[in-house]
C-alpha positions in Angstrom: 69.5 118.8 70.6 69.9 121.7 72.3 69.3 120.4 75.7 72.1 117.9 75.2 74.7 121.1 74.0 73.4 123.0 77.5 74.0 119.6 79.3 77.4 118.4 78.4 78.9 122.3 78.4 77.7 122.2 82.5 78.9 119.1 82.6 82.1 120.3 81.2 82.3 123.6 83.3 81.4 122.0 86.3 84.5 119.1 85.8 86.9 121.9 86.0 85.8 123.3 89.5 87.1 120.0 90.9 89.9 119.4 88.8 93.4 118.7 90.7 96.1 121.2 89.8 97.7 119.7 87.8 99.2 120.6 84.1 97.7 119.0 80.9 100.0 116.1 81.4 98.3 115.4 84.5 100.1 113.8 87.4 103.8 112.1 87.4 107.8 112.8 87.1 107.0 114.1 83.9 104.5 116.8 85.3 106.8 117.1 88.3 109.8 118.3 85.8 107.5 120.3 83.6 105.1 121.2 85.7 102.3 123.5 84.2 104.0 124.9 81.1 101.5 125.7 78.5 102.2 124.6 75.2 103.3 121.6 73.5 105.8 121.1 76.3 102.8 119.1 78.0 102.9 116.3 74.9 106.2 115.6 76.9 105.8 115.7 80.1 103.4 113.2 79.7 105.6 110.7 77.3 107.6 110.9 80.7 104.8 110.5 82.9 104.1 107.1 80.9 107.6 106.4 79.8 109.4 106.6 82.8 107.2 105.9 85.9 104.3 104.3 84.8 101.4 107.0 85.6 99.0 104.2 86.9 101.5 103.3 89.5 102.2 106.7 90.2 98.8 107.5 90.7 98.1 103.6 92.6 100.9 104.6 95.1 100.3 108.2 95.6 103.5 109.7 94.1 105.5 112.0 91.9 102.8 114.8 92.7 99.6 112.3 92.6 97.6 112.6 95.7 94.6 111.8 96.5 92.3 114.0 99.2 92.6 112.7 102.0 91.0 113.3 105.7 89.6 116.8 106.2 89.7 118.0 102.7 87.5 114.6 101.4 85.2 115.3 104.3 84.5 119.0 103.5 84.4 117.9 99.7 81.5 115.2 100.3 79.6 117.4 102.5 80.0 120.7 100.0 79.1 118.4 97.1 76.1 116.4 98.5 74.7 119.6 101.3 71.4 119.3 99.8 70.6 115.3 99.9 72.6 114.9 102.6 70.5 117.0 104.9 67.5 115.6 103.9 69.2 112.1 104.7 70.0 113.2 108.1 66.3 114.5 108.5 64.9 111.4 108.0 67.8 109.6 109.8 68.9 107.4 106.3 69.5 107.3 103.2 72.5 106.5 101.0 74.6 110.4 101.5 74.2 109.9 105.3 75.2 106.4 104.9 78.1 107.6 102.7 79.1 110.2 105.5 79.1 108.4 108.6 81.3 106.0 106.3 83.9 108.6 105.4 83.8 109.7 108.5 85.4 105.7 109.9 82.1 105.7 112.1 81.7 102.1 113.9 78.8 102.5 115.8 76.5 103.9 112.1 73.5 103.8 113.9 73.7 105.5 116.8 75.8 108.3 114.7 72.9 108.8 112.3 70.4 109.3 115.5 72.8 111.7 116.7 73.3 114.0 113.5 69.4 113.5 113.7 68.4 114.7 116.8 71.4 117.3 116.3 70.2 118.5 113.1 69.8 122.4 114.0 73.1 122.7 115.6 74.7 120.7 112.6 73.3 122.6 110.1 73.5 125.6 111.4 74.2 128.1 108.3 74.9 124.9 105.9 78.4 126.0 104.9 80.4 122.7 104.7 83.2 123.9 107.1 80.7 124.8 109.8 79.0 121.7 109.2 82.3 119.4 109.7 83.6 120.8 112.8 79.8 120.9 114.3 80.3 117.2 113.5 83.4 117.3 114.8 82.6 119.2 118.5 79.4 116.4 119.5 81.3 114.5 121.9 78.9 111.4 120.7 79.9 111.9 117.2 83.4 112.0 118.3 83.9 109.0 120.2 82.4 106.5 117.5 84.1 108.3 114.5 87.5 107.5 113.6 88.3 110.0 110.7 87.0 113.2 111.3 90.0 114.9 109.8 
C-alpha cells in the first residue's frame, strides 16, 4: 500500500514539471481574460473556455493561448525526457527512442541517420545535456541533409 502512496505522489510531482503554464482553467478565451488568478475566479474562466470557444477546438486549432511545442522545444523535450534509452538506442543502432527521434527529427533517409548518430556517438553525446546533444545533431552535415525538422 505504501508503495502505491510513494508511486502516484512521484507520479504527481513529476506531472507538474511539464505542465504548460497555464491557470487552473487551462487553455482558452476564458484563460486568456483571466489568466492565472488564483481563486474561484478559475471556475469561470473555464465556463468561458467551454462556453464560448469550445476548449477542444481551441486546443484542435492551436488558439486562444493553446499551443502545442513545436520544433526545437519538442526536440530538446524528447531528448531530455528519454537521454537514458535513447543513448542506448543509438548504441546499438535501434530501438523504438531512436526510431522515435530520427522521426521527430522529419528524417527521410532513417537508416542511414541511425548509422550516423551511431558511428557519431562520442561527439553526440558528448556531456549528455539535451541542448548539446541537439545542436551536435544539428552541426553533422549527414544528419543535416536527411533531416527536415531539426528546429
Amino acid at each position: 500500500m505504501l508503495n502505491k502512496i510513494v508511486f502516484f505522489a512521484a507520479l504527481l510531482l513529476s506531472a507538474k514539471s511539464f505542465a504548460y503554464p497555464y491557470g487552473m482553467a487551462g487553455c482558452g478565451l476564458g484563460a486568456l481574460v483571466f489568466q492565472d488568478q488564483p481563486g474561484k475566479i478559475q471556475i469561470v474562466a473555464a465556463t468561458v473556455n467551454n462556453l464560448v470557444s469550445p476548449q477542444t477546438s481551441a486546443i484542435t486549432s492551436g488558439t486562444s493561448g493553446c499551443l502545442e511545442t513545436h520544433g526545437y522545444n519538442a526536440n530538446l523535450r524528447y531528448i531530455e525526457t528519454n537521454r537514458a534509452a535513447l543513448q542506448d538506442d543509438v548504441v546499438r543502432g535501434s530501438g523504438e527512442t531512436l526510431d522515435g527521434l530520427v522521426t521527430l527529427l522529419g528524417c527521410e533517409q532513417q537508416q542511414s541517420v541511425k548509422s550516423a548518430l551511431k558511428s557519431g556517438y562520442s561527439d553526440v553525446f558528448v556531456n549528455g545535456a539535451a541542448p548539446q546533444i541537439l545542436e551536435a545533431i544539428k552541426s553533422d552535415s549527414n544528419l543535416k541533409q536527411y533531416c527536415s525538422r531539426l528546429g
